[in-house]
PDB file of N, CA, C and O in Angstrom:
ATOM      1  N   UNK A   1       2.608 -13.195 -10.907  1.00  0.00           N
ATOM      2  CA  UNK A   1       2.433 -12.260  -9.816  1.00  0.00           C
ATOM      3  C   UNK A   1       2.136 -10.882 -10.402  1.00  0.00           C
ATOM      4  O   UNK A   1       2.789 -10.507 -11.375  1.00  0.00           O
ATOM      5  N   UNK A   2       1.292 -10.189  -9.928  1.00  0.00           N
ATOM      6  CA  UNK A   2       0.996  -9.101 -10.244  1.00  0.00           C
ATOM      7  C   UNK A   2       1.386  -7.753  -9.074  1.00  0.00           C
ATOM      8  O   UNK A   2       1.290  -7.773  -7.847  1.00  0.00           O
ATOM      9  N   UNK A   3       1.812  -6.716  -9.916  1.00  0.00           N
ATOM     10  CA  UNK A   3       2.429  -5.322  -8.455  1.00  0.00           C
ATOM     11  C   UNK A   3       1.177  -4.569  -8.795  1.00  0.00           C
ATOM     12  O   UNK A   3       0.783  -4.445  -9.955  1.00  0.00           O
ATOM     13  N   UNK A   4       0.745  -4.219  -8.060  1.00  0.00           N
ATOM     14  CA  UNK A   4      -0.521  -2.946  -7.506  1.00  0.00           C
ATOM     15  C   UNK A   4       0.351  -1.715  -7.190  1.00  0.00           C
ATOM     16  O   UNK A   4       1.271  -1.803  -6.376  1.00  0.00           O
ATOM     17  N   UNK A   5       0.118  -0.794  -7.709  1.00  0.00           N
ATOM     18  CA  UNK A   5       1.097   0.553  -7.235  1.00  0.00           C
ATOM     19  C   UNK A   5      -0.276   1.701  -6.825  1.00  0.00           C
ATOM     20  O   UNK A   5      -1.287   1.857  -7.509  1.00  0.00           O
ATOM     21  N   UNK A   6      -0.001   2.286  -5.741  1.00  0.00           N
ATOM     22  CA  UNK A   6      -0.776   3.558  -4.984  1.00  0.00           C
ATOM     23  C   UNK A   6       0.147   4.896  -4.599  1.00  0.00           C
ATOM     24  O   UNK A   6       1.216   5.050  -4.009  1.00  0.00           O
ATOM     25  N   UNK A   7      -0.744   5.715  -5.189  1.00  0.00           N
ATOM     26  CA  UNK A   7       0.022   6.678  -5.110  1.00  0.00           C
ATOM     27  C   UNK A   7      -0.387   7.115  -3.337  1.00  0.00           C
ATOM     28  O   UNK A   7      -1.496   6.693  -3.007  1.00  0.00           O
ATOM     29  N   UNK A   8       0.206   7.710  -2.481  1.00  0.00           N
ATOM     30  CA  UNK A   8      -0.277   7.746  -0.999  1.00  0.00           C
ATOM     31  C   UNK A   8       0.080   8.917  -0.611  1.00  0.00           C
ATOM     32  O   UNK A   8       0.773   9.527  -1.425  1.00  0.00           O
ATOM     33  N   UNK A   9      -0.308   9.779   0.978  1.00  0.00           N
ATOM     34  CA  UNK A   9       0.321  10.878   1.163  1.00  0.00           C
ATOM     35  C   UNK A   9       1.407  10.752   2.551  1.00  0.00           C
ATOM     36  O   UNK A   9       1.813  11.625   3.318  1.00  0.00           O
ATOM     37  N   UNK A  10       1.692   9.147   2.489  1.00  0.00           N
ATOM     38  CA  UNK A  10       2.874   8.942   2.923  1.00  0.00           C
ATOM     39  C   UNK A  10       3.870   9.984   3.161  1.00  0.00           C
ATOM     40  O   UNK A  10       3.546  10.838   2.335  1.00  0.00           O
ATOM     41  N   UNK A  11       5.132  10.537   3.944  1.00  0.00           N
ATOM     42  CA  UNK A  11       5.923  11.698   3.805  1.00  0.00           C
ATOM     43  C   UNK A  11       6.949  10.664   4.614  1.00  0.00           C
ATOM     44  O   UNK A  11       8.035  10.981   4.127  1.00  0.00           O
ATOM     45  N   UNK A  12       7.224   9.555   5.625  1.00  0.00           N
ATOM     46  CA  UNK A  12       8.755   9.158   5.908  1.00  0.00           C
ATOM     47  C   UNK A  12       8.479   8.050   6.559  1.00  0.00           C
ATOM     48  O   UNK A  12       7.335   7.613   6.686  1.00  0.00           O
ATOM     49  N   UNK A  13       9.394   7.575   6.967  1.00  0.00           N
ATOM     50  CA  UNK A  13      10.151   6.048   7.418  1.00  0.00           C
ATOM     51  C   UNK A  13       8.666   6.016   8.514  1.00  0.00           C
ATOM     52  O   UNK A  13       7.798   5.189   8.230  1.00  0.00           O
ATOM     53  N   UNK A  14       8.508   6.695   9.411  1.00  0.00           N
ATOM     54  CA  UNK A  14       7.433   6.846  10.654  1.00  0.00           C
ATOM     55  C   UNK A  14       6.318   6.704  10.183  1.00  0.00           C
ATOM     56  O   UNK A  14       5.566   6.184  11.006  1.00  0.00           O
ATOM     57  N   UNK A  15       5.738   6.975   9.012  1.00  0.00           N
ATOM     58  CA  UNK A  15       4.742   6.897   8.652  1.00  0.00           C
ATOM     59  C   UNK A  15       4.589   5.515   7.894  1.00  0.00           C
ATOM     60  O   UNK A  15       3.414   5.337   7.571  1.00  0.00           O
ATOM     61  N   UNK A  16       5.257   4.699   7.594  1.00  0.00           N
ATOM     62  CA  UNK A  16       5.455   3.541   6.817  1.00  0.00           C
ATOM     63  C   UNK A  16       5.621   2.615   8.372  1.00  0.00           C
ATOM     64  O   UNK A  16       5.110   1.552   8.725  1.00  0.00           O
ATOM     65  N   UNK A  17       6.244   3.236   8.831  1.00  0.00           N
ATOM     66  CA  UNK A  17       5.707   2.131  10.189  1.00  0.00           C
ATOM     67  C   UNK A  17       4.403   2.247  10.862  1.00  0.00           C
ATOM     68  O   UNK A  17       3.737   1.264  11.185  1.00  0.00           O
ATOM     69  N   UNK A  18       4.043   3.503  11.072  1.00  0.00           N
ATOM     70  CA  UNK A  18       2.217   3.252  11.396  1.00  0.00           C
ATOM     71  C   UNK A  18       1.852   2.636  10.761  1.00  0.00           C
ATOM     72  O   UNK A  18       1.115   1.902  11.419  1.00  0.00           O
ATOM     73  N   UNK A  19       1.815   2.138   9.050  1.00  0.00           N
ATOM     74  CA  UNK A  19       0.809   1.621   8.638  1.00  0.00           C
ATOM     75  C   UNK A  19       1.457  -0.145   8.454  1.00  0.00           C
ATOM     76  O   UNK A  19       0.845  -0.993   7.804  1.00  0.00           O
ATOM     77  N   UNK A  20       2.497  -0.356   9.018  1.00  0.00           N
ATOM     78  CA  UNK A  20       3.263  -2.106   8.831  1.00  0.00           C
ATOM     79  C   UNK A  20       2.506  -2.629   9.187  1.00  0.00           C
ATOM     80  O   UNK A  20       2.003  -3.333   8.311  1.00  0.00           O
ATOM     81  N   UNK A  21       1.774  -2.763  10.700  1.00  0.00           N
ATOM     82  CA  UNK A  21       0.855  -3.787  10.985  1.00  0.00           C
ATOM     83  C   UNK A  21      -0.187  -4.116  10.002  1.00  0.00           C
ATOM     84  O   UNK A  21      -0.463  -5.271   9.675  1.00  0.00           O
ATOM     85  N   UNK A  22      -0.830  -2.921   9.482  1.00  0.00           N
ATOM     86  CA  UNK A  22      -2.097  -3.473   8.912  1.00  0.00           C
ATOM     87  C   UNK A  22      -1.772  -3.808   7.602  1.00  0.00           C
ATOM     88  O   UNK A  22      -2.463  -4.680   7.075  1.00  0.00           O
ATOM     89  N   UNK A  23      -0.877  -3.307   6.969  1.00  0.00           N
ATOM     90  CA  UNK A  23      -0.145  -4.043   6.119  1.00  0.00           C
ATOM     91  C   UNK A  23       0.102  -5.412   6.185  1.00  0.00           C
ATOM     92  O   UNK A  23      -0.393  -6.210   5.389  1.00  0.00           O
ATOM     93  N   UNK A  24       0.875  -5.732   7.134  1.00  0.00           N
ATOM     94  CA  UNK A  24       1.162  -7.160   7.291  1.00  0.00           C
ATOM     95  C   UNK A  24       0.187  -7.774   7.821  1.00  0.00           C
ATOM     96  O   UNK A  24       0.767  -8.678   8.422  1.00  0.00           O
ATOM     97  N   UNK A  25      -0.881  -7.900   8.007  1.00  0.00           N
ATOM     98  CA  UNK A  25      -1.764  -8.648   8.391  1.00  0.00           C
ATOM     99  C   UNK A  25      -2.846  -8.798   6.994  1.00  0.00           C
ATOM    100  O   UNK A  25      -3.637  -9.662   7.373  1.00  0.00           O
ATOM    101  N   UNK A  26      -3.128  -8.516   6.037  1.00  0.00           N
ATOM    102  CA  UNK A  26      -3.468  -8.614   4.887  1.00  0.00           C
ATOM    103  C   UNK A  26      -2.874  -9.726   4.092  1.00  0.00           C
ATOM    104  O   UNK A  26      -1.849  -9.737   3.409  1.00  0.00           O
ATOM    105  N   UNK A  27      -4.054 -10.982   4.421  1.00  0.00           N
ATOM    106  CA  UNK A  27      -3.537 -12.076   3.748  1.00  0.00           C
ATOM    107  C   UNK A  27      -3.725 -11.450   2.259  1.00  0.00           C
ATOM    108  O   UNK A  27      -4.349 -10.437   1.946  1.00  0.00           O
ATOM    109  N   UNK A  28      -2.728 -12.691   1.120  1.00  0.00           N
ATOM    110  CA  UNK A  28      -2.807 -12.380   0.063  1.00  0.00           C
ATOM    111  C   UNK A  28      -1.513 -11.684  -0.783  1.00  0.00           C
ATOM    112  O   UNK A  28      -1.167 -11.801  -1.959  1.00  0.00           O
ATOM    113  N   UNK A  29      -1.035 -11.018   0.183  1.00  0.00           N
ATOM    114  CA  UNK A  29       0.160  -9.959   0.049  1.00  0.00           C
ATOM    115  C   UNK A  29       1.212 -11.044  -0.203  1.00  0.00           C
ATOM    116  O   UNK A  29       0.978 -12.128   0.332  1.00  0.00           O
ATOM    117  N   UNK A  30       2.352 -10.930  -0.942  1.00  0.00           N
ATOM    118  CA  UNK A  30       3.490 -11.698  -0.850  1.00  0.00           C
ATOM    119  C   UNK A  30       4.769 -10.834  -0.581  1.00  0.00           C
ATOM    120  O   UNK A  30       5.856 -11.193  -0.129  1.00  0.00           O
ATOM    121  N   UNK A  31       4.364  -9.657  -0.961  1.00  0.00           N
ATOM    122  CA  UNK A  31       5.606  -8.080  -0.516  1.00  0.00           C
ATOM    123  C   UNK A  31       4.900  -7.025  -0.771  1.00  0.00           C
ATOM    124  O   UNK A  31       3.898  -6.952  -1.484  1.00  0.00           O
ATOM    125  N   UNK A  32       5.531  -6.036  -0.067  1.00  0.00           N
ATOM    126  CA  UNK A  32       5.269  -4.716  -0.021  1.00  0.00           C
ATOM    127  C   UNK A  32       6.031  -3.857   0.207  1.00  0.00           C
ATOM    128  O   UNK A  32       6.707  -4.141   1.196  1.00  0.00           O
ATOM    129  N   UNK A  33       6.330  -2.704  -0.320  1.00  0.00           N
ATOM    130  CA  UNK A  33       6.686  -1.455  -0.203  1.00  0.00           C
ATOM    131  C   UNK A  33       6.796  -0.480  -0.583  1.00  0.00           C
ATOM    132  O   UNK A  33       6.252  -0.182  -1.646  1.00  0.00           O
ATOM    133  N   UNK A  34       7.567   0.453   0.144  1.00  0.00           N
ATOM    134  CA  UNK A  34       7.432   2.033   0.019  1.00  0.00           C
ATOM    135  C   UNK A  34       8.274   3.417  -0.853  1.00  0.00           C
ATOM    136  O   UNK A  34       9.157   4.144  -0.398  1.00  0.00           O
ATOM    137  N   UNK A  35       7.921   3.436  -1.614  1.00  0.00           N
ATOM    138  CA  UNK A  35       9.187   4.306  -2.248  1.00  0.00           C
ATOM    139  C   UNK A  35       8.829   5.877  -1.619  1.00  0.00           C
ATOM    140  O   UNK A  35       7.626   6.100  -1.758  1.00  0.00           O
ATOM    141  N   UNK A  36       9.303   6.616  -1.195  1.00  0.00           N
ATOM    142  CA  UNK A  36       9.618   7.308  -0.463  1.00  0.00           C
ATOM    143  C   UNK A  36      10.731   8.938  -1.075  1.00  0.00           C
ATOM    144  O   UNK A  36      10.846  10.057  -0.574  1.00  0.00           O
ATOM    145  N   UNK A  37      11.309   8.352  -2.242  1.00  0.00           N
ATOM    146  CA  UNK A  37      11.842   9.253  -3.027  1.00  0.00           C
ATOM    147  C   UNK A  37      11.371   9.698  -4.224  1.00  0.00           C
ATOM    148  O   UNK A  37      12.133  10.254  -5.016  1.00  0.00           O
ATOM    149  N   UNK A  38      10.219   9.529  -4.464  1.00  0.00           N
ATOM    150  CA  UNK A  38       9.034  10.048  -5.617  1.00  0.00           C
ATOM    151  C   UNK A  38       7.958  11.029  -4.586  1.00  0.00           C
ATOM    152  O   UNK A  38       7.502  11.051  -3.443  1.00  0.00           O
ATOM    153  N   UNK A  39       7.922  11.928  -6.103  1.00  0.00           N
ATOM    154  CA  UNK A  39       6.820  12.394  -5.319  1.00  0.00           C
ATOM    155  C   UNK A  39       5.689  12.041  -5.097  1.00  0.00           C
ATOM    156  O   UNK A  39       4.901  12.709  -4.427  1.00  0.00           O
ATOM    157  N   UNK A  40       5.427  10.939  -5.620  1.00  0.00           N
ATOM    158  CA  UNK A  40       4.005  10.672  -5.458  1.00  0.00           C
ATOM    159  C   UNK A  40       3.747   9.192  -3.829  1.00  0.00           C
ATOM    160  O   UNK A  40       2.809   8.468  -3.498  1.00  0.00           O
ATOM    161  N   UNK A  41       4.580   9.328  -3.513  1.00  0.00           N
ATOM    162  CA  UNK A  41       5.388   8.423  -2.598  1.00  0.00           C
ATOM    163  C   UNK A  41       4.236   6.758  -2.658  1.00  0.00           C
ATOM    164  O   UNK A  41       3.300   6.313  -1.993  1.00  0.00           O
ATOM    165  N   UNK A  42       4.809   6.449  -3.524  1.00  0.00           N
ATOM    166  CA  UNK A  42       4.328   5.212  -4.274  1.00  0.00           C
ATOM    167  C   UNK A  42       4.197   4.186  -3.201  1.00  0.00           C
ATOM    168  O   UNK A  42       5.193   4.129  -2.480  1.00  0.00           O
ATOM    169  N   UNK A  43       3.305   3.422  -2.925  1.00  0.00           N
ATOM    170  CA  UNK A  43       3.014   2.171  -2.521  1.00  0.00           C
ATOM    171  C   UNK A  43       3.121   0.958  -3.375  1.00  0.00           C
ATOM    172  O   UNK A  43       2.154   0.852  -4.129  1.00  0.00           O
ATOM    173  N   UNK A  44       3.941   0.079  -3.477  1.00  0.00           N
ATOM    174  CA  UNK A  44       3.758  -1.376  -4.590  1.00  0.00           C
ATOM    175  C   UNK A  44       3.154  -2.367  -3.492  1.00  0.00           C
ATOM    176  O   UNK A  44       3.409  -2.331  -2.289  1.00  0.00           O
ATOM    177  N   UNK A  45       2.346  -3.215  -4.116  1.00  0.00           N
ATOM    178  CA  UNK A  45       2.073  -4.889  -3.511  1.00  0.00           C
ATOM    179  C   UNK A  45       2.130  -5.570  -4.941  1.00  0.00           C
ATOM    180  O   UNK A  45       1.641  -5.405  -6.059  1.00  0.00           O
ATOM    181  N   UNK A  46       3.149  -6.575  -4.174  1.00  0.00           N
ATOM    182  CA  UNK A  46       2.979  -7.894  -4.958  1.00  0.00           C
ATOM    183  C   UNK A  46       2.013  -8.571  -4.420  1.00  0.00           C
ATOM    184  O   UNK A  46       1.640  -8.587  -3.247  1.00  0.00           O
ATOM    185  N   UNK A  47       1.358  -9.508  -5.943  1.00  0.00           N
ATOM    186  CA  UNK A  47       0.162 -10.605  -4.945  1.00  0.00           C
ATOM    187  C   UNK A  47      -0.199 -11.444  -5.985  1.00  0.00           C
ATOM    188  O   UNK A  47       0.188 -11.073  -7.093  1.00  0.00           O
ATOM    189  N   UNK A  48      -0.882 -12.551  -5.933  1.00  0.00           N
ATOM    190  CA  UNK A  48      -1.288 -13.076  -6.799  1.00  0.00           C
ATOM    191  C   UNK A  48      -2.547 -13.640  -6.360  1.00  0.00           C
ATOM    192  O   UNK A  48      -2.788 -14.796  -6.708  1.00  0.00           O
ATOM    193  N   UNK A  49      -3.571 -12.880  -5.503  1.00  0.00           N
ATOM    194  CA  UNK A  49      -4.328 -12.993  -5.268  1.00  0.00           C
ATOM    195  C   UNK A  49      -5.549 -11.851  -5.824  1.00  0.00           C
ATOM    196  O   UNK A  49      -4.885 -10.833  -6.023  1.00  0.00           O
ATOM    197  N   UNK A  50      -6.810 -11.575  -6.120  1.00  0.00           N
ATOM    198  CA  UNK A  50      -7.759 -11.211  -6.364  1.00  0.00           C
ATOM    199  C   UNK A  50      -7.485  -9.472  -6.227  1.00  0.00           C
ATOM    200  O   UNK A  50      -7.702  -8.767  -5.241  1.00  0.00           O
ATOM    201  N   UNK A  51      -6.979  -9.098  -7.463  1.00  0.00           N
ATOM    202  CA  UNK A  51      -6.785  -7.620  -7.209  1.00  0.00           C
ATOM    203  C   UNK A  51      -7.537  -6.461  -6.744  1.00  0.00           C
ATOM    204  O   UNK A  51      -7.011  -5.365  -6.548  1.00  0.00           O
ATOM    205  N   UNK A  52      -9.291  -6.821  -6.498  1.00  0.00           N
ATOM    206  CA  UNK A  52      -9.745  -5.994  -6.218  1.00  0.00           C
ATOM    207  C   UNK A  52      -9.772  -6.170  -4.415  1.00  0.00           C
ATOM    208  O   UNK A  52      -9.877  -5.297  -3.554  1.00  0.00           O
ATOM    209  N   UNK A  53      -9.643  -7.540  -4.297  1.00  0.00           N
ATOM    210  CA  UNK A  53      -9.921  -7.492  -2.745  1.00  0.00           C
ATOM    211  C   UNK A  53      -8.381  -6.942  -1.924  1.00  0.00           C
ATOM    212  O   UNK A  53      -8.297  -6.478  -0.787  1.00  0.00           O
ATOM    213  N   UNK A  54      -7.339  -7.159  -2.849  1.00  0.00           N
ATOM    214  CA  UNK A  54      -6.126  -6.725  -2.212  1.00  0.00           C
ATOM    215  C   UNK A  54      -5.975  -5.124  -2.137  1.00  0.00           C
ATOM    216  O   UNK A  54      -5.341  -4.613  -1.214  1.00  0.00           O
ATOM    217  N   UNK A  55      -6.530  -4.419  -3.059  1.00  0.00           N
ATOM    218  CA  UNK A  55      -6.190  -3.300  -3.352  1.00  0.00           C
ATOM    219  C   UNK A  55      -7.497  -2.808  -2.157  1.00  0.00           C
ATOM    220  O   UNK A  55      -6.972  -2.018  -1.372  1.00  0.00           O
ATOM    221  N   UNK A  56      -8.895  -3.015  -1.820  1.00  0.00           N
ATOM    222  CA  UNK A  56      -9.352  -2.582  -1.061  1.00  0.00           C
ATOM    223  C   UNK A  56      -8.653  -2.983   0.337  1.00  0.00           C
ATOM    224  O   UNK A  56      -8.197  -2.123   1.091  1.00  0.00           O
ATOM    225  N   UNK A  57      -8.623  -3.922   0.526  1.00  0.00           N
ATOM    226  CA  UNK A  57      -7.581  -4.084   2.097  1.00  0.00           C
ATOM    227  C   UNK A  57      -6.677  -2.944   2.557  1.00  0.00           C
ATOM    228  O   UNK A  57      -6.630  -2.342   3.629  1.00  0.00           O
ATOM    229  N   UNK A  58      -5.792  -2.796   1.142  1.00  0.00           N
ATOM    230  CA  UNK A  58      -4.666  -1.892   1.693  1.00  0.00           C
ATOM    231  C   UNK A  58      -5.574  -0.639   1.583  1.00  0.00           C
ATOM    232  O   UNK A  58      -5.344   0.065   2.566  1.00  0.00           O
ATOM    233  N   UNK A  59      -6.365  -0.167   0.908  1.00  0.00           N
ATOM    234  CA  UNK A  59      -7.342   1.149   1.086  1.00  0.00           C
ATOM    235  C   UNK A  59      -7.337   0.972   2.790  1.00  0.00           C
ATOM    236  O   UNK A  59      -6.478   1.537   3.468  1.00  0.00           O
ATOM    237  N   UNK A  60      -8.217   0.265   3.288  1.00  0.00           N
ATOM    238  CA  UNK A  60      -9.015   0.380   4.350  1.00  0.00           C
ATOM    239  C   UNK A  60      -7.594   0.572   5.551  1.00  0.00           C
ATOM    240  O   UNK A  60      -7.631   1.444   6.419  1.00  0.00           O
ATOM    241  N   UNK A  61      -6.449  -0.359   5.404  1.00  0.00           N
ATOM    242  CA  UNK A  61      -5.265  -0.316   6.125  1.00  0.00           C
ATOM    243  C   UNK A  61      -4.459   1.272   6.158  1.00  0.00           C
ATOM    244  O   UNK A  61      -4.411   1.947   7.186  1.00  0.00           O
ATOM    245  N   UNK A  62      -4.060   1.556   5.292  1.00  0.00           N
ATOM    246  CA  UNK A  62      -3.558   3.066   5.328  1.00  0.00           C
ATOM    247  C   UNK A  62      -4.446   3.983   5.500  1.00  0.00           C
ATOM    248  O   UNK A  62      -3.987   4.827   6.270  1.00  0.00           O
ATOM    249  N   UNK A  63      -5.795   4.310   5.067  1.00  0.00           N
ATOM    250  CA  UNK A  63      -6.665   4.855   5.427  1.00  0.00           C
ATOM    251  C   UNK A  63      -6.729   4.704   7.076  1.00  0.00           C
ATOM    252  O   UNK A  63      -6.488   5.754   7.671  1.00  0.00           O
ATOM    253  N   UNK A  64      -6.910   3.979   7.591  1.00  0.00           N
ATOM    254  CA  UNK A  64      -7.484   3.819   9.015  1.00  0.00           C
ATOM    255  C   UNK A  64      -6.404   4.719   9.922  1.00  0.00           C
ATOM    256  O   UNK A  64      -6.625   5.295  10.987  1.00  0.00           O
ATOM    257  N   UNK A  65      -5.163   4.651   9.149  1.00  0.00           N
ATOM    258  CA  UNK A  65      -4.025   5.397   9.919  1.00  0.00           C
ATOM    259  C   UNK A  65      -4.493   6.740   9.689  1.00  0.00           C
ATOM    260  O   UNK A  65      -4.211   7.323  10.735  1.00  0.00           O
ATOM    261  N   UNK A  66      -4.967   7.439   9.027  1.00  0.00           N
ATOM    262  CA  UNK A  66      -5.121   8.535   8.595  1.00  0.00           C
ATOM    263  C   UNK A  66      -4.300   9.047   7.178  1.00  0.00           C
ATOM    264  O   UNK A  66      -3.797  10.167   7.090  1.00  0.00           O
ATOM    265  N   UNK A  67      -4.271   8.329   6.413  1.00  0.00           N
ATOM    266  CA  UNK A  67      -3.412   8.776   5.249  1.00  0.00           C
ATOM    267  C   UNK A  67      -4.221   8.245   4.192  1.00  0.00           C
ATOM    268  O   UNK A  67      -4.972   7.274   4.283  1.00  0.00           O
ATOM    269  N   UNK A  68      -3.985   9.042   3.060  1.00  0.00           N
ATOM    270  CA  UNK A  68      -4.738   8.895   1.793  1.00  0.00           C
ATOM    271  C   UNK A  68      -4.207   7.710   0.974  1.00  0.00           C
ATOM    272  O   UNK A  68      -3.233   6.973   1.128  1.00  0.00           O
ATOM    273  N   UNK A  69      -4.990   7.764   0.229  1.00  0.00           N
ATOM    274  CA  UNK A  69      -4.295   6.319  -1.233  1.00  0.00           C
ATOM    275  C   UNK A  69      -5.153   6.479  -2.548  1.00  0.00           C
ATOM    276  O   UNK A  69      -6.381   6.512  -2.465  1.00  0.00           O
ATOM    277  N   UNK A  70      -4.601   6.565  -3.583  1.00  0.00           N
ATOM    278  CA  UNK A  70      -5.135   6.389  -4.962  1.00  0.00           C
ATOM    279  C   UNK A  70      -4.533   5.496  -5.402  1.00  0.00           C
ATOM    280  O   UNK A  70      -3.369   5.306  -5.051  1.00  0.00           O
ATOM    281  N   UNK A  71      -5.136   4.727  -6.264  1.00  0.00           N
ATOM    282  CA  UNK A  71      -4.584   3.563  -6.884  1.00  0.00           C
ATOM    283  C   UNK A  71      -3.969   3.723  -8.438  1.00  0.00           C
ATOM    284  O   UNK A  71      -4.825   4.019  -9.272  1.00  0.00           O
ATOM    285  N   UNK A  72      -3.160   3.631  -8.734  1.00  0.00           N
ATOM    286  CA  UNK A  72      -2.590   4.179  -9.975  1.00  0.00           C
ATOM    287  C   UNK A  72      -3.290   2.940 -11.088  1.00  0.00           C
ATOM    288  O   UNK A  72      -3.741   1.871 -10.677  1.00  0.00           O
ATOM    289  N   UNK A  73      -3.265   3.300 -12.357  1.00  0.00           N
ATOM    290  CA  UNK A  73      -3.707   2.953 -13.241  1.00  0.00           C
ATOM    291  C   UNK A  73      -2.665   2.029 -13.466  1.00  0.00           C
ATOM    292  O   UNK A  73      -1.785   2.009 -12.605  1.00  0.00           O
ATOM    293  N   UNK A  74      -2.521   0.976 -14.779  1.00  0.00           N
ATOM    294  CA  UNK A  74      -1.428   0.229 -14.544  1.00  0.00           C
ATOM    295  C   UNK A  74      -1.001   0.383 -15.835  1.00  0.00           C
ATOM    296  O   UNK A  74       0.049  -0.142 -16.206  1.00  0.00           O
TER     297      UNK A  74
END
């Protein structure tokens, strides 16, 4: 299994729920979440599916909410 980490401009619990649905609807995913006490308020996915198509999904998913995402280097 591989973790994907994004750095996001996420800021609290409310904002991690706007983006759950489209989160969870992203086959491929096996977990996800939010760290929230960094500053860079980190996004992880586990997956063991095709890292470029997972990592664009969640682009297009948090994006659509209106929030940013960079994908951290690994």
């Amino acid at each position: 299994m591989k973790t994907l980490r994004f750095k996001s401009s996420l800021k609290c619990n409310g904002c991690v729920n706007a983006i759950k649905p489209g989160m969870q609807s992203i086959d491929g995913i096996k977990s996800w979440r939010v760290i929230l006490d960094v500053q860079d308020k980190v996004i992880e996915v586990d997956t063991e599916d095709d890292e470029e198509k997972i990592a664009k999904a969640v682009q297009e998913a948090v994006t659509r909410e209106g929030y940013s995402l960079e994908k951290l280097s690994d």
